[in-house]
C-alpha positions as CSV (number, residue, x, y, z in Angstrom):
1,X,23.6,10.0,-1.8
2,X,24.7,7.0,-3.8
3,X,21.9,5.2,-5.5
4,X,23.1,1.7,-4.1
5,X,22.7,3.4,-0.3
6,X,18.9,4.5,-1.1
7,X,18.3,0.8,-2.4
8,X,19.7,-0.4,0.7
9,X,17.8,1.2,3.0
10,X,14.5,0.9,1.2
11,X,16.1,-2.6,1.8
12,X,15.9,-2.5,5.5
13,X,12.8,-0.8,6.0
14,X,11.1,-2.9,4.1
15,X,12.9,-5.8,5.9
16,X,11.7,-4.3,9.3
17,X,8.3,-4.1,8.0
18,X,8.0,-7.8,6.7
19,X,9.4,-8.8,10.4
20,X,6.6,-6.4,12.1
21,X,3.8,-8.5,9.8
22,X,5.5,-11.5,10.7
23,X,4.9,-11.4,14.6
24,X,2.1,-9.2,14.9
25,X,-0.4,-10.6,12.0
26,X,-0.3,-6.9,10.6
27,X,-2.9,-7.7,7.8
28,X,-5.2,-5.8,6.1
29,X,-8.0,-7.9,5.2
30,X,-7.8,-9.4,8.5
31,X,-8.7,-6.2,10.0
32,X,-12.0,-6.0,8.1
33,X,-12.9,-10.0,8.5
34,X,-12.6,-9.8,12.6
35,X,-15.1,-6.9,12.4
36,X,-17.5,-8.8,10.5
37,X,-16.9,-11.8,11.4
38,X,-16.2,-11.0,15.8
39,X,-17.0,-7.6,15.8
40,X,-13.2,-7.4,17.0
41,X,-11.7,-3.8,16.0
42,X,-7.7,-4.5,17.3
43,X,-6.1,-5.0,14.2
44,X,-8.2,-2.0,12.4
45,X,-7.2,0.3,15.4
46,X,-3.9,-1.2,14.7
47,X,-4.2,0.3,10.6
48,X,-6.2,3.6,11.6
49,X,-2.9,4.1,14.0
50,X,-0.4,3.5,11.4
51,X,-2.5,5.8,9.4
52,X,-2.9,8.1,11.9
53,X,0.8,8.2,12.6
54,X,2.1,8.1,8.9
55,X,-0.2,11.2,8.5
56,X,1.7,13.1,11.4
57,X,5.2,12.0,10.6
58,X,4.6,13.2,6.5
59,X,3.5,16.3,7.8
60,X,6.2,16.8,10.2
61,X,9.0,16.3,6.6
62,X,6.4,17.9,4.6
63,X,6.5,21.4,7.0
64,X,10.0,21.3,7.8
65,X,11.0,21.3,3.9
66,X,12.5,17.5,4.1
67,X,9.9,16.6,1.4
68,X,7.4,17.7,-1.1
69,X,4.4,15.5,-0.6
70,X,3.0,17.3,-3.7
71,X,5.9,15.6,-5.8
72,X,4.4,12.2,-4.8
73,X,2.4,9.8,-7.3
74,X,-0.7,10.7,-5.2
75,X,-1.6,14.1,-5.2
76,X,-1.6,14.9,-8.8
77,X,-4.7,17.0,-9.5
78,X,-6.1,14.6,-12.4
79,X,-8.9,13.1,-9.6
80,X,-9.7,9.9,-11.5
81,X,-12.3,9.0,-9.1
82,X,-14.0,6.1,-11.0
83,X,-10.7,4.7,-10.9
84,X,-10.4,4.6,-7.6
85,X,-13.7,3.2,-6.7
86,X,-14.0,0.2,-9.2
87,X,-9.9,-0.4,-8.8
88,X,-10.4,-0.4,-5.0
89,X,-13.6,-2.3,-5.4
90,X,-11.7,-5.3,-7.4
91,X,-8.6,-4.2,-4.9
92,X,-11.3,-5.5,-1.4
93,X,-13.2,-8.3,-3.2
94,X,-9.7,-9.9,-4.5
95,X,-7.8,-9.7,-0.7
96,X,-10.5,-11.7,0.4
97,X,-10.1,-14.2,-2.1
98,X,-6.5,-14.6,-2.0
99,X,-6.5,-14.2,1.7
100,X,-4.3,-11.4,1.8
101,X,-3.3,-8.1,-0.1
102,X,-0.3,-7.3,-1.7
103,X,1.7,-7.1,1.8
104,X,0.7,-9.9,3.5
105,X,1.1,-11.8,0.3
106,X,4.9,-11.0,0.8
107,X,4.6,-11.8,4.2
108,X,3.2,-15.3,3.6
109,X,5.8,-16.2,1.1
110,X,8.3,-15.5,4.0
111,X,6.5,-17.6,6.6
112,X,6.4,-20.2,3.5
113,X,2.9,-20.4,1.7
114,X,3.1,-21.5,-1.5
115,X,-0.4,-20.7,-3.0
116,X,1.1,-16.6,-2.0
117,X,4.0,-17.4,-4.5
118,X,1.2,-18.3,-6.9
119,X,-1.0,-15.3,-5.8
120,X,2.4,-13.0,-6.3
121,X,2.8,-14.4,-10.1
122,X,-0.5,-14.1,-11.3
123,X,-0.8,-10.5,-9.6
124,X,2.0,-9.8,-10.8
125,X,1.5,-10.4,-14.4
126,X,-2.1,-8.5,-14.2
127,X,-0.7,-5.5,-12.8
128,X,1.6,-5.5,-15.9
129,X,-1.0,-6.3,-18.0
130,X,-3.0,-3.3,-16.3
131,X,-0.1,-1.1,-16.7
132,X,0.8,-1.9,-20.1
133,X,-1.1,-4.4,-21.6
134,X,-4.8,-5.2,-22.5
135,X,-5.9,-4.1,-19.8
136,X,-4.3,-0.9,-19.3
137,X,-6.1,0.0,-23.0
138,X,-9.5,-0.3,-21.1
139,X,-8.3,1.3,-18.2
140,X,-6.6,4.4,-19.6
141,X,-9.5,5.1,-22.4
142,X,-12.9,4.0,-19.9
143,X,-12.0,4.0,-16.5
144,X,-9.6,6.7,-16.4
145,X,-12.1,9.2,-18.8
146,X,-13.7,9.9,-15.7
147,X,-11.9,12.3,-14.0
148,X,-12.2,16.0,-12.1
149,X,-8.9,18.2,-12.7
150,X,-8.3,19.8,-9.5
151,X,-5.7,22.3,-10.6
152,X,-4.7,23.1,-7.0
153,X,-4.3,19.4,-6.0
154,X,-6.7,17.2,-4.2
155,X,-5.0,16.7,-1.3
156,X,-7.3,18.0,1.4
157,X,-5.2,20.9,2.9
158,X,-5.6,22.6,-0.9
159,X,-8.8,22.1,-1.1
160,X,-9.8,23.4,2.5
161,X,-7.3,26.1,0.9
162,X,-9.9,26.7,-1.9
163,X,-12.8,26.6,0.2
164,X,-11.3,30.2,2.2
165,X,-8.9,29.1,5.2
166,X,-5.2,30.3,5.0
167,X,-2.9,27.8,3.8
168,X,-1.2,27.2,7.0
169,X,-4.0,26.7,9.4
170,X,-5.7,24.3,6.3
171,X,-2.7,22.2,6.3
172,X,-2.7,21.8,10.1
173,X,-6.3,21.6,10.5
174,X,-6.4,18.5,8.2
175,X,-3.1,16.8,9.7
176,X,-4.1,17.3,12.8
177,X,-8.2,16.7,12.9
178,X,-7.8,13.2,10.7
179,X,-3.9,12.4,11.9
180,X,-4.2,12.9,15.3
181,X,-7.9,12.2,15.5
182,X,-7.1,8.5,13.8
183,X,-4.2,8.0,16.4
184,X,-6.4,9.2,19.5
185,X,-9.0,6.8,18.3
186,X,-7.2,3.6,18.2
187,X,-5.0,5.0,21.4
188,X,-8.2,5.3,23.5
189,X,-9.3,1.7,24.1
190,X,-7.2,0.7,26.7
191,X,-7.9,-2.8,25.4
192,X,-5.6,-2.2,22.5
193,X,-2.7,-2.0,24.4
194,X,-0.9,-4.6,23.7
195,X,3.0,-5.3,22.6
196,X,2.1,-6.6,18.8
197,X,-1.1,-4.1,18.5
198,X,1.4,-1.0,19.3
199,X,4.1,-2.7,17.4
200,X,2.0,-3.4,14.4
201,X,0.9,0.4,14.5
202,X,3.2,2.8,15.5
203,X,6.2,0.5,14.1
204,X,4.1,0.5,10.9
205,X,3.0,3.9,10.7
206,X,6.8,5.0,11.3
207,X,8.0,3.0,8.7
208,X,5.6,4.8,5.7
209,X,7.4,7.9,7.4
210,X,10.8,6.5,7.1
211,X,10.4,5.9,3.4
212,X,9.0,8.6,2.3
213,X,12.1,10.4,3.8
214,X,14.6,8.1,2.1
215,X,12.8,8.3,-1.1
216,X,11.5,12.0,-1.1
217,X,14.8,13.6,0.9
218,X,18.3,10.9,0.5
219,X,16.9,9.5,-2.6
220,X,15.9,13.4,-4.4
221,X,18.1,15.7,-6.4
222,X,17.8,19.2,-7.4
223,X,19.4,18.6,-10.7
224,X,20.1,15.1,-12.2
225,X,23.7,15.6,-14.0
226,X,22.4,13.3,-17.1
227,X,19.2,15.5,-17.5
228,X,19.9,18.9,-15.6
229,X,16.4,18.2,-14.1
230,X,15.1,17.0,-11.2
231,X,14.8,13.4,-10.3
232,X,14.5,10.7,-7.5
233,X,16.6,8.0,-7.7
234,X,15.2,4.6,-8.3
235,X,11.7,4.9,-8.3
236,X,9.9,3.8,-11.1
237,X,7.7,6.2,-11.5
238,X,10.1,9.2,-11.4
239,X,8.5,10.4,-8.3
240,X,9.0,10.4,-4.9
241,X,7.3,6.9,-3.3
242,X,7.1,5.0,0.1
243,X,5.9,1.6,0.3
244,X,3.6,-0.3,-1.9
245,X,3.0,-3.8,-3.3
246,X,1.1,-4.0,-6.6
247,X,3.4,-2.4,-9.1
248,X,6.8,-3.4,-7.6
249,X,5.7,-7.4,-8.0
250,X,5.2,-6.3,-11.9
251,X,8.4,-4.7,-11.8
252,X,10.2,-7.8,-10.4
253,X,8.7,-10.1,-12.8
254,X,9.8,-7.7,-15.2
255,X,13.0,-7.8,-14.1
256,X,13.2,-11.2,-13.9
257,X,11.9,-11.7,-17.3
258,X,14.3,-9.5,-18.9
259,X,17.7,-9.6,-16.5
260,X,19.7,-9.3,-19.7
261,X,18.5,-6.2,-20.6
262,X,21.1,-3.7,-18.7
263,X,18.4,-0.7,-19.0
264,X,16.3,-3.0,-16.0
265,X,17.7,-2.7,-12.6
266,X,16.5,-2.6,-9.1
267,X,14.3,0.2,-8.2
268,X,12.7,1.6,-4.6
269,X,9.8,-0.7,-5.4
270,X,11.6,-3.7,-5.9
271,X,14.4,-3.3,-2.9
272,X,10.8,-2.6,-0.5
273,X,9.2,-6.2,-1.8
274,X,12.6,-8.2,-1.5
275,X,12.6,-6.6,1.7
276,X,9.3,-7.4,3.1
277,X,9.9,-11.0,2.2
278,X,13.3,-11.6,3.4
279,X,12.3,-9.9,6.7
280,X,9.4,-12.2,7.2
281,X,11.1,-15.4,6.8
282,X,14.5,-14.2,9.6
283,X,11.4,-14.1,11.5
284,X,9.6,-16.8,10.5
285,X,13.0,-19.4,10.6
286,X,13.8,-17.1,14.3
287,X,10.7,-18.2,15.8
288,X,10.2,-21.6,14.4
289,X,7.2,-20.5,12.9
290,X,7.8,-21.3,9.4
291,X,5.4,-23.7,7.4
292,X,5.0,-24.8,4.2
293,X,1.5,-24.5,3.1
294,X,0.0,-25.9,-0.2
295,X,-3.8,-25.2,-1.6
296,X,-6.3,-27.7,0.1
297,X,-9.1,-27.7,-3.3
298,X,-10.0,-26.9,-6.3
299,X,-12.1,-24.3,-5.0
300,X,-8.9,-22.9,-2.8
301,X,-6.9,-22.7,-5.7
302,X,-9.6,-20.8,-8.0
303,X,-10.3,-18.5,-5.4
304,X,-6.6,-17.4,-5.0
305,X,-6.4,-17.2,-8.6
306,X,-9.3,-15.1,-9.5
307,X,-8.3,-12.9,-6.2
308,X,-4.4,-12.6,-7.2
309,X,-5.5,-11.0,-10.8
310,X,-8.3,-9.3,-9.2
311,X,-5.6,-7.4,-6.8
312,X,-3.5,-7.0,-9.9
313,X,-5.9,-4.8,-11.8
314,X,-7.4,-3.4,-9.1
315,X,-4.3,-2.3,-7.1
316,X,-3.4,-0.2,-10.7
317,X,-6.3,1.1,-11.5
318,X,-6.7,2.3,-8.1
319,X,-2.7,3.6,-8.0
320,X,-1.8,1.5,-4.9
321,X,-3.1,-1.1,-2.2
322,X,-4.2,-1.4,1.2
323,X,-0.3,-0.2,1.9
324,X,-0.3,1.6,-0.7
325,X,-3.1,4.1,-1.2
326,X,-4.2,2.9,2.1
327,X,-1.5,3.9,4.5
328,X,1.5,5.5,2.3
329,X,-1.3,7.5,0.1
330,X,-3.0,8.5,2.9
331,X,-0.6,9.9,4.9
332,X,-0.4,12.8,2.0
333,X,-4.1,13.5,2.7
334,X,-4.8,13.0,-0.8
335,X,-9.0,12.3,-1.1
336,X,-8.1,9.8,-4.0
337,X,-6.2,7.5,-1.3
338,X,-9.1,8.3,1.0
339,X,-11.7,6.8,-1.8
340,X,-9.7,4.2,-2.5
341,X,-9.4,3.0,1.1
342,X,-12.9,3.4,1.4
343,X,-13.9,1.6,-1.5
344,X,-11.4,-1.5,-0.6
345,X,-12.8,-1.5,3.3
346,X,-16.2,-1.4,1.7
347,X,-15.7,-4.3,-0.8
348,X,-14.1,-6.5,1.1
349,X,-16.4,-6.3,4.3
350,X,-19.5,-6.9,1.2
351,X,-17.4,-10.0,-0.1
352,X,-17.0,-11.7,3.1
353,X,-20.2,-11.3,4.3
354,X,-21.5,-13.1,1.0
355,X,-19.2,-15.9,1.7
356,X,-20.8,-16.1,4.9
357,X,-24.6,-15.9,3.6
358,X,-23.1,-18.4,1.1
359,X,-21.7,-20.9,4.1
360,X,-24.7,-20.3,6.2
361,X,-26.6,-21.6,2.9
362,X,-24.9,-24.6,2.4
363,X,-24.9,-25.7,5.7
């Protein structure tokens, strides 16, 4: 398939998913503050199911030979689990900060809030900075020195492999008990039955699927004719990848920085976070709902600041986001993605109850 045809339907995913956010407050960090704050579980039913569903639907490509989930970014066997925990750590502490992670972000630009165009800069510029920069020196020779090489992967069908079960009925045993059991367990409140909680979910949860089928199936070839190897088209990180919003808003800046350069062009990354924005604001301008929003303080403005670069190096560190390692990650069943998600639930329900203790203070 032409390149230009896997860019434009990473396009319209993406586009699909920013209009999904859009309408049914698909958002991460919300999810964690309305347990804390209401004890209200909707909108983390409504993640767990696009979890839960992602999981299934990878699978599904995975056993019919569509894709390799092994040739994905996430289930190398280098387990850099220190990574994971302080990058998902900065990752849930910097969400609530900035009001939003690296999706919603996007999504808020759409609906028109400026202080996420300044969030989207300065995470952008960390991320690069965590990538390739100062902080990628620390994070490369500290963070990343603590590690566990599973040579069989550590996605958890190998290692149930290791531990003496057949590789079929370990592969099916882990889709199937954490898949399906995630999906029964948001599907079995009747409660959450509602229009934007199944939209948010299953439309969600479909949409991880659909990319990893562009990316990993349209997007792969056997034999690249520059390089006589294999390759997947415009991803930057030369591997199969479905959506996630850390790296690609370095890329863009990149991009944008050096547009003369020829060598720089759109990648899977960047078509997914042009996507996400431009579907939230058709929805935003189709519903009337679109507001321009400025910072209110000082104290708003440092807070989105410190939370933007806190997402930035926390969202590398950790290889992906609340989208990223959290929903795309997980679906390969890879225990990094599962740390990571557990450390950025973890952090951010910690940080927002300090904020309240803080509030509660003051008052």
């Amino acid at each position: 398939m032409p390149t230009s045809s896997v860019l434009w339907l990473a396009f319209a995913i993406a586009v699909i998913f920013g209009a999904i956010g859009q309408k049914t407050h698909f958002c991460t960090m919300g999810a964690v503050s309305d347990i804390v704050n209401m004890e209200d579980w909707s909108r983390m039913r409504m993640w767990l199911l696009a979890i839960g569903i992602a999981i299934l639907g990878a699978a599904g490509l995975h056993a019919t030979g569509l894709i390799d989930l092994g040739k994905s970014i996430y289930r190398t066997p280098n387990f850099i689990w220190l990574s994971y925990l302080v990058g998902g750590a900065c990752f849930g502490v910097g969400m609530v900060l900035a009001s939003g992670c690296g999706s919603k972000t996007l999504i808020r630009i759409g609906g028109g809030n400026l202080k996420s165009v300044v969030v989207f800069i300065v995470l952008g510029l960390v991320a690069y900075m965590t990538m390739r920069g100062v902080f990628g020196v620390f994070r490369v020779n500290v963070l990343d020195k603590f590690a566990v090489n599973l040579s069989g992967g550590q996605d958890l069908p190998a290692l149930l492999t290791r531990a003496g079960l057949g590789e079929q009925l370990a592969f099916w045993l882990a889709v199937l008990g954490i898949g399906g059991g995630l999906t029964a367990f948001a599907l079995l409140k009747k409660d959450f039955w509602t229009l934007d909680n199944l939209l948010g979910g299953l439309g969600t949860g479909l949409l991880i699927v659909a990319a990893w089928y562009v990316s990993g199936h349209l997007g792969y070839l056997a034999e690249h004719p520059d390089t006589l190897e294999e390759a997947f088209l415009t991803t930057n990180s030369g591997r199969m990848e479905a959506l996630s919003f850390v790296a690609p808003q370095a890329y863009t800046l990149e991009l944008l920085l050096l547009w003369s350069d020829a060598s720089r062009t759109i990648s899977f990354g960047i078509a997914t976070l042009l996507g996400v924005i431009a579907g939230s604001l058709a929805w935003s301008l189709l519903t009337r709902s679109f507001r321009w929003e400025g910072f209110v303080s000082i104290e708003d403005t440092a807070n989105h600041l410190i939370g933007a670069a806190l997402m930035g190096f926390g969202g590398v560190t950790a290889m992906g986001c609340t989208i990223g390692q959290g929903i795309s990650g997980f679906s390969t069943l890879a225990l990094g993605s599962i740390v990571t998600f557990l450390a950025i639930v973890g952090a951010a329900a910690a940080m927002l109850k300090f904020q309240y203790w803080r509030l509660m203070r003051e008052a």
